[in-house]
Steps between C-alpha positions, in 0.01 A plus 500: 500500500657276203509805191343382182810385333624278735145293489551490127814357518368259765274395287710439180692287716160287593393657791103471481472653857677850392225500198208481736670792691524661214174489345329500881685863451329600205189280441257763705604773263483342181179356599384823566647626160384210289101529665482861421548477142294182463230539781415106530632311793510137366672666180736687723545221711617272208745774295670573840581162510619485163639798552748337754558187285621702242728752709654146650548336175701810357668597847891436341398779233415766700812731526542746781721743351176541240251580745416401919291173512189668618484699156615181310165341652298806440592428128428174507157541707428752220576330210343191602179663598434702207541205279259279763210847467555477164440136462235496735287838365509285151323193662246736702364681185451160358281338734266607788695385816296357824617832686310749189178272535525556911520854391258536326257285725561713800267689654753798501464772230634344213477841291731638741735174498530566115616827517740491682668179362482648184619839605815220670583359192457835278826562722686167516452535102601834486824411694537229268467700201636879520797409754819388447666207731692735743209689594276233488683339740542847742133540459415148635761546742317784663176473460440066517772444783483869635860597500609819536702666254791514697436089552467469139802704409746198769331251318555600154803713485307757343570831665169705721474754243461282258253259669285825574525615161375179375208458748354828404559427122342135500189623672475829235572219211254262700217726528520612152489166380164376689352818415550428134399171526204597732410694160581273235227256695241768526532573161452114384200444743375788360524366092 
């Protein structure tokens, strides 16, 4: 099997066959990665593709003595995916998409439905707000594309200990934070 590095240098020298090796390599895993934090297939579908546009497009920077290619991606499938949820959670609190209205036309307990995508997004925000981006990125890392610690840790370069430590500090520093806000929203209901 061709290592990673030899692809990449394939394909800076205009090999497109060696990228779709490459990406054939990784696409089922960032797919995986990139629909666990965002939860919508056509959405997925489309930033995965993107995803791979960019990582082509800025192939001669990555630099192997800085980190292996499948972390460089990992960055890149991060970064570009945050900035897509954050884009796209602005444009779904603006307008009622044709997926809410099928929601809440379903015959299914919508009560139920609301709940829990609240209680989902009391957590997403609570990511977003109370951790920084190292453990923000551990935290999706484990719990959206269910790596271990020990998975996380090869992919980062961040030692076990440490990717324990931060797992069991995010979730303290996540739970706080939804409690509070769990209480902040009882409290203005209740005014």
């Amino acid at each position: 099997m061709t290592s990673d590095n030899q692809l990449i240098l394939s394909i800076i020298n205009g090999n497109t066959d060696a990228y779709s090796i490459l990406m054939n390599q990784y696409h089922d895993e960032i797919y995986k990665y990139v629909y666990n934090i965002i939860g919508d297939v056509n959405h997925s579908d489309d930033v995965v593709q993107e995803i791979f546009i960019r990582v082509f497009k800025k192939l001669k920077t990555y630099d192997s003595s800085k980190a292996g290619f499948r972390t460089w991606l990992y960055r890149v499938s991060h970064n570009y995916t945050m900035n897509f949820l954050k884009s796209w959670n602005k444009k779904r609190s603006m307008e009622l998409s044709d997926d809410q209205t099928e929601f809440l036309t379903s015959d299914e307990n919508i009560e139920a439905k609301l709940v829990k995508e609240e209680q989902m997004n009391r957590v997403l925000q609570a990511i977003e707000t109370v951790l920084k981006q190292k453990a923000k990125k551990i935290i999706y890392l484990h719990y959206f594309s269910e790596l271990s610690p020990k998975e996380i840790s090869e992919v980062t370069d961040i030692p076990v200990q440490t990717v324990y430590k931060s797992i069991q500090s995010s979730i303290e520093k996540i739970r706080k934070e939804v409690l509070h806000s769990g209480k902040i929203d009882r409290l203005r209901n209740n005014n």
